[in-house]
N, C-alpha and C positions, 0 to 999 in steps of 0.2 A: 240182720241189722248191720253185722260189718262188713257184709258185700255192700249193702249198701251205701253204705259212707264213702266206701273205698272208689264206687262209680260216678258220687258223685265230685272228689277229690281228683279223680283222673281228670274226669270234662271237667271240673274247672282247672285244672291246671293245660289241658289242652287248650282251652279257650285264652288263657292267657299266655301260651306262646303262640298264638294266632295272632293275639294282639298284638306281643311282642313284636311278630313277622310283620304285621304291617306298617307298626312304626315305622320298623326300619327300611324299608320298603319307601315309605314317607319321605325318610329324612333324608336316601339315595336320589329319590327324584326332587328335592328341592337343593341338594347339591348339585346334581347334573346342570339342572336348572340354572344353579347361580354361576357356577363354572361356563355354562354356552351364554349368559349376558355378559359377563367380564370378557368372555372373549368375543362376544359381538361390539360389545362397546371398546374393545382395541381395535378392531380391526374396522370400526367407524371412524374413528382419531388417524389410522394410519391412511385409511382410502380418503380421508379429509386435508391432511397433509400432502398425499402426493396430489389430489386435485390443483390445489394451490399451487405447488412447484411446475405442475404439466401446465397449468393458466398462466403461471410467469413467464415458463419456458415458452409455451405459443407465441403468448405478446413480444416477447425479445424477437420469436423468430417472422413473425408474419409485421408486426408495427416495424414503420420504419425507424432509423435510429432515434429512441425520444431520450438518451441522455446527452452527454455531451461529446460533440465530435473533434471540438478543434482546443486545440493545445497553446498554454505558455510556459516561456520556456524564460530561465533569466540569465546571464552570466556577469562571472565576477571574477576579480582574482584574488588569489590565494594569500596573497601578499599582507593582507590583511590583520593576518595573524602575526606577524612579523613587530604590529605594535603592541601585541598584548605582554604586560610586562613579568608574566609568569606559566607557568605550564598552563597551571589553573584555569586562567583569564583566556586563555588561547582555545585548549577545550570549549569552555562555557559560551564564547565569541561565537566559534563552530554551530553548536548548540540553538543561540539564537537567531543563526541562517537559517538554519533548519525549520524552527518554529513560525517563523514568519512563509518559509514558502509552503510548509503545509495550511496554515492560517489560510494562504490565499488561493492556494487547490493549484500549488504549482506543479507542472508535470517534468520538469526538467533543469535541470541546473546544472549549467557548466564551468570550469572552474579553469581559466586560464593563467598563462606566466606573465606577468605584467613585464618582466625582464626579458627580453626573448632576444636570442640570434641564433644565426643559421645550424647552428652545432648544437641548438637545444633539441633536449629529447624528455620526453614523458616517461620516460623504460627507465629499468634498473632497479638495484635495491634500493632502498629508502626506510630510516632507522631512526626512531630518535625523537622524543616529544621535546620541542625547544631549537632542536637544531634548526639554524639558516639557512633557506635557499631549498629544504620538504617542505614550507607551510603548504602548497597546492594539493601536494600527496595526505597528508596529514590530513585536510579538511574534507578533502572526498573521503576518506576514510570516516572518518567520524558520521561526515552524512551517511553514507551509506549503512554506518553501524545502526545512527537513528530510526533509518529508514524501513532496516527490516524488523519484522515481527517479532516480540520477546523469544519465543518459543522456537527460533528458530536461528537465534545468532550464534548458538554453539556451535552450530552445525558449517557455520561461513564465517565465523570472527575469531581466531586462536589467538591467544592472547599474546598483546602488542605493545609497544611504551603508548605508541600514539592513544592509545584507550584508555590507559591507566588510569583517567579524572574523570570518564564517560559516567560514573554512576552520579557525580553530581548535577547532569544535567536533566530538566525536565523534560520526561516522554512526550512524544508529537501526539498519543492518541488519535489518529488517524483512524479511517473507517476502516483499513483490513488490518489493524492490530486486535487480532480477535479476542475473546477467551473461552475456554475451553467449552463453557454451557453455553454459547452462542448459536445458535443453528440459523442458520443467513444460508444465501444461495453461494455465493464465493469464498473461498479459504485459500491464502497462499501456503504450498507445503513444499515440501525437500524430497524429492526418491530415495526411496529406502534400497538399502542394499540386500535384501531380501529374494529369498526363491519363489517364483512363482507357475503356477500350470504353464503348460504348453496352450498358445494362444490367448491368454489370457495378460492384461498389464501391468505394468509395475506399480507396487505400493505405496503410499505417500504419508508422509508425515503432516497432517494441517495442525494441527496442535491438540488433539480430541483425546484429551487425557489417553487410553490403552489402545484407541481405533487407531487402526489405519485406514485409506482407501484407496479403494483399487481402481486405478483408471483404465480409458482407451486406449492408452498406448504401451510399448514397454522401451523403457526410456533410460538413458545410463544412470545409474546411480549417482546422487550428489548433484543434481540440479535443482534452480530454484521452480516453481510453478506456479501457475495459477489454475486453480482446479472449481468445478461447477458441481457444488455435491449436490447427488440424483433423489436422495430422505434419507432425513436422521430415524435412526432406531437402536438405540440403549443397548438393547439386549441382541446386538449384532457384534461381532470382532470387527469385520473388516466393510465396510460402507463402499459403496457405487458411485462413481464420477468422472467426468469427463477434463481434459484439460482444455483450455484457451487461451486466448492472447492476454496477457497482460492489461490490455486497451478494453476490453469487452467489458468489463465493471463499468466505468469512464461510460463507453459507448453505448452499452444497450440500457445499463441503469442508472445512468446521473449517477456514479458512486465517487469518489477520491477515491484512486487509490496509488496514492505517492508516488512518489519521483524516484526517476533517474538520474546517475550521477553519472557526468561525462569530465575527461581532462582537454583541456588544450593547449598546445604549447606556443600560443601566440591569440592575441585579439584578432586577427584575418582567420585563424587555424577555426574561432568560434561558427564563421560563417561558414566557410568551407568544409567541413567535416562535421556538417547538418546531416543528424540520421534519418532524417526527412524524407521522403524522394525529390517532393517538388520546392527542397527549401525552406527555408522564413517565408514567408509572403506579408506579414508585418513586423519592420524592425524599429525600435525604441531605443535611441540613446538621451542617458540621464546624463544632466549637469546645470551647473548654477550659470551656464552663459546661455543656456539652450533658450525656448520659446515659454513664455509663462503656460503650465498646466491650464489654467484657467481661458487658454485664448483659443488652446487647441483641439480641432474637433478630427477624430479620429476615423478612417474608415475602417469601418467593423466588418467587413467581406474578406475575411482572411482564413487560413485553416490552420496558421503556426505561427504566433507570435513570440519575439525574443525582445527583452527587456535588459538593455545591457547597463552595469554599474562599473564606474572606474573606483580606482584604488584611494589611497590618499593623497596624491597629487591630479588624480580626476583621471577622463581620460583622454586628456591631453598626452602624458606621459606614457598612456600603454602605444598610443598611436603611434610615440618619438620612437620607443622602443623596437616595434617591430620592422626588419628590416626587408624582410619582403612586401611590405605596404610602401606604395609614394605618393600619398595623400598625406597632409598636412591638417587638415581641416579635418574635426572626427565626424561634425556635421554630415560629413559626403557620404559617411557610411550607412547612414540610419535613414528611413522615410520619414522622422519624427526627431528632433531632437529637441530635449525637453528642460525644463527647472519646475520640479514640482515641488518647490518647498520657495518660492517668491517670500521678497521680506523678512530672509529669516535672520535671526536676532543672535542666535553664532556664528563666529567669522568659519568655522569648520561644520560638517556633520559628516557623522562617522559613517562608514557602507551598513554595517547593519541596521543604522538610524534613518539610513536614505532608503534602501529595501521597505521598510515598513511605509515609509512615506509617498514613497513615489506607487506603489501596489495599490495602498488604500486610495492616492489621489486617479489612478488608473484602472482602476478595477470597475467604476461605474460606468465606463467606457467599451468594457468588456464583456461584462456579464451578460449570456443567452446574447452571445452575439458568436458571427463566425461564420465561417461555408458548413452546410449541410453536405 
């Protein structure tokens, strides 16, 4: 009788690590299971991502150019600053150059001496928020501070007087002020001073919280770039991508992506020391004697247009100044000379008040116009 119990206590205890065995057995293959769809369903999301980037990438490179090809450009002078009656005011002055030419997707702004003679020079040190006779250096500076990416003015802005009031002005938010959870096709980044493989390129800082990325080229440390990243992927250190022109956001995608700051030491120096090859090929001068906005029609077949602003005695005064120029008439200089603010109801209007004014009255003139 107690063999027998004892046989049938074994087979069922057999039987129930059988079962036990095939639980488990069970629950191995529905983890397997869940493990190879989590990772087909990433690696869906990832071949789904790069399709898209390899379909932009095509279209950039087979479509002829379908963003914007042709550029404006504005200049002014510096001088400007010179009436602002505080540090403050001169900063925030800056500031609202700034805003108005990204507002209108300006590619270029040049900042000339309203004072000019033969012995002037752009070079040297230059110190001093307030000081007389920097406002030019002073205000490219601050543009340029504006202009580039938060994440990246450590790297190019040491600290300055001319900066000192820079936190109270309002960011440009432009299209390549990125941030960090962005995944976009272009990011402007800094090379890192960093080692890397033999044959392989230098690291870049785009601003991607811990990533860096590794480009095409290997390039000195401490420059700025614009880089083409190839896919985002989280759980990588260092990301794929290519560098490019500057222009190629602009050019292949309709993007903004901000301005260049240029000095010059004279209103003639603006024309001649065009980074261009072939020039201005449309030039604009603003003023209250010029031709009423309203009369004048514009030809839009151009690939660089420049919009120039005098100071506050107009630009009559920069013309008197400069004495490599013997033209009288500032008329002579411009294919267009303008008053786009007719009727107006102040005996003055300040350069930052006329920038805004004369862009918005010119801007419908311009837009999706230009040489292809």
């Amino acid at each position: 009788m107690e063999t027998e119990k004892k046989e049938i206590n074994y087979k069922r205890n057999e039987e129930q690590r059988k079962d036990w065995k095939k639980i488990r057995e069970e629950r191995r293959t529905l983890k397997r299971k869940w493990k190879e769809e989590k990772l087909l369903k990433k690696m869906e999301k990832e071949a789904k991502k790069q399709k898209e980037l390899e379909q932009i990438s095509k279209d950039n490179s087979t479509e002829k150019k379908r963003g914007r090809v042709y550029t404006v450009s504005i200049a002014l002078p510096g001088s400007i600053l010179d009436n602002a009656q505080s540090p403050e005011l001169r900063t925030y002055l800056a500031g609202q150059i700034a805003r108005a030419a990204v507002i209108f997707n300006i590619d270029e702004i040049i900042i000339f001496d309203e004072i000019f003679s033969k012995d002037s020079s752009i070079e040297g040190e230059f110190q001093g928020v307030g000081k007389k006779g920097h406002a030019n250096v002073q205000m490219a500076r601050i543009l340029q501070y504006l202009e580039c990416p938060q994440y990246l003015r450590k790297s190019f802005f040491p600290h300055h007087k001319d900066l000192q009031y820079a936190g109270i002005l309002n960011p440009l938010d432009s299209p390549h002020h990125m941030r960090a959870e962005d995944e976009v096709l272009y990011r402007e980044g800094v090379v890192q001073n960093k080692p890397v493989k033999a044959g392989r390129g230098s690291l870049v800082n785009c601003g991607l919280n811990k990533q860096d990325v590794q480009i095409d080229k290997l390039l000195q440390p401490g420059i700025q770039v614009t880089v083409r990243i190839n896919q985002y992927d989280s759980s990588r250190r260092i990301l794929k991508g290519q560098v490019v022109s500057p222009s190629t956001p602009r050019e292949d995608s309709g993007l903004y992506w901000g301005y260049s700051v240029r000095l010059a030491k004279s209103i003639g120096a603006v024309f001649t020391e065009c980074p261009y090859k072939d020039g201005y090929d449309l030039t604009i001068g603003t003023s209250e004697r010029g031709d009423c906005v309203d009369n004048v029609k514009i030809d839009t077949s151009f690939g660089h247009a420049l919009i120039v602003f005098g100071g506050v005695q107009g630009l009559e005064a920069s013309l008197e100044s400069d004495e490599a120029l013997d033209i009288d008439d500032p008329s002579l200089l411009f294919q267009y000379y303008i008053n786009t603010c007719p009727n107006q109801g102040s005996r003055t209007i300040r350069t930052e008040e006329a920038i805004l004014i004369s862009l918005a009255s010119i801007r419908p003139k311009l837009t999706g116009l230009g040489k292809t």
